[in-house]
C-alpha positions in Angstrom: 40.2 16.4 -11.3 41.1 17.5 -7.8 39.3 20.7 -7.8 36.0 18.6 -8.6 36.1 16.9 -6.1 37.2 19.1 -3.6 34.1 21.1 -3.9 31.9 18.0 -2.8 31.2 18.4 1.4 30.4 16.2 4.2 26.9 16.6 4.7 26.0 17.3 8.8 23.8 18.7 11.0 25.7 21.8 11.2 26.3 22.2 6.9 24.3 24.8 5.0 23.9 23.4 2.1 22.5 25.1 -1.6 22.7 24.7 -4.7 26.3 25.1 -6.7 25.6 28.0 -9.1 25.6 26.1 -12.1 22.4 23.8 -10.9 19.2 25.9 -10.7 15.7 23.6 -9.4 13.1 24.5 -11.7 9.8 23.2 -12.1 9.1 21.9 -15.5 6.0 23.0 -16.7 6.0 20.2 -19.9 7.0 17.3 -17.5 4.8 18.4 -14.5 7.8 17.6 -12.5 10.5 19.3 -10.4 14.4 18.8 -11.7 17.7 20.2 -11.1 19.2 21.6 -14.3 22.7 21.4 -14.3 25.2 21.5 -17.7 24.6 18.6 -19.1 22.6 17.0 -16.6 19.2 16.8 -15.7 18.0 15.3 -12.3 14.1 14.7 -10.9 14.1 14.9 -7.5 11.3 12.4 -5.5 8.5 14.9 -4.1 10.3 14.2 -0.6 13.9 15.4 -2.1 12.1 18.8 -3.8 10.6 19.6 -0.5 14.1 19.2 1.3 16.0 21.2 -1.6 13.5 24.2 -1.3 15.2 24.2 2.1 18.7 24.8 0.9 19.1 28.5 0.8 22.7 28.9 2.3 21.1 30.3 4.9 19.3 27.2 7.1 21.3 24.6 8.4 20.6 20.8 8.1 19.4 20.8 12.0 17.0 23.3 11.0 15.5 22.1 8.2 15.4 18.7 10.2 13.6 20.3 12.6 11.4 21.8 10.7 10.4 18.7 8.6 9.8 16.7 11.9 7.5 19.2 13.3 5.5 19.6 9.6 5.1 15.8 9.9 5.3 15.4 13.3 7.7 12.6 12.8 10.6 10.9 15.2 13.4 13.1 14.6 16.4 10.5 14.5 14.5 9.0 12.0 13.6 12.2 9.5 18.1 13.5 10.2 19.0 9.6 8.8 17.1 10.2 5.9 17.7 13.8 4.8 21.6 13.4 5.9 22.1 10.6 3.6 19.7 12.6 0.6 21.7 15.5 1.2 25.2 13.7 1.2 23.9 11.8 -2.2 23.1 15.0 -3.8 26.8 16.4 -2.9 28.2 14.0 -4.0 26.9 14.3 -7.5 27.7 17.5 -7.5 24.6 19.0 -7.2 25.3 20.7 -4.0 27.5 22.8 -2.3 28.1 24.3 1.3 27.0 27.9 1.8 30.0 29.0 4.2 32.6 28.1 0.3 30.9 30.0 -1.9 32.7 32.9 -3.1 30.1 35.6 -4.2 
């Protein structure tokens, strides 16, 4: 039980999130939707969440991908980190993501 939840982070500005191996996001063709297939779990991801997702490569950090979002939509940035902080923590905490910097490759 420990080791599960020792692989959960605490989303900031500076994490780099992606996706733990066993989750993959995937757009299903049936459903017309995006989801995050994980064992035994499926998860579909608001329009919103996919876009931010698509930005967790391992390589970007949360600033960035902030940044990014709030010049796309040229939005107040405090507003678009609150949002895609507390999205990103959700989604770790689930398990559905990881940081970059723990993966062992």
């Amino acid at each position: 039980m420990a080791a599960a939840r020792s692989r959960n982070i605490s989303v900031s500005e500076a994490s780099r999130p992606i996706l733990p191996r066993h989750a993959k996001l995937k757009f299903d063709e049936t459903r017309q939707v995006w989801v995050i297939l994980a064992p035994e779990r499926v998860l579909a991801p608001d329009e919103i969440a996919v876009e931010v997702l698509q930005l967790c490569d391992g390589v970007r950090n949360v600033e960035a991908m902030i940044d990014q979002l709030a010049a796309k939509y040229a939005a107040e940035r405090n507003a678009i980190a609150t949002d895609v902080v507390a999205m990103l923590q959700d989604l770790a905490d689930k398990g559905f993501l990881t940081e970059a910097r723990e993966r062992t490759s």
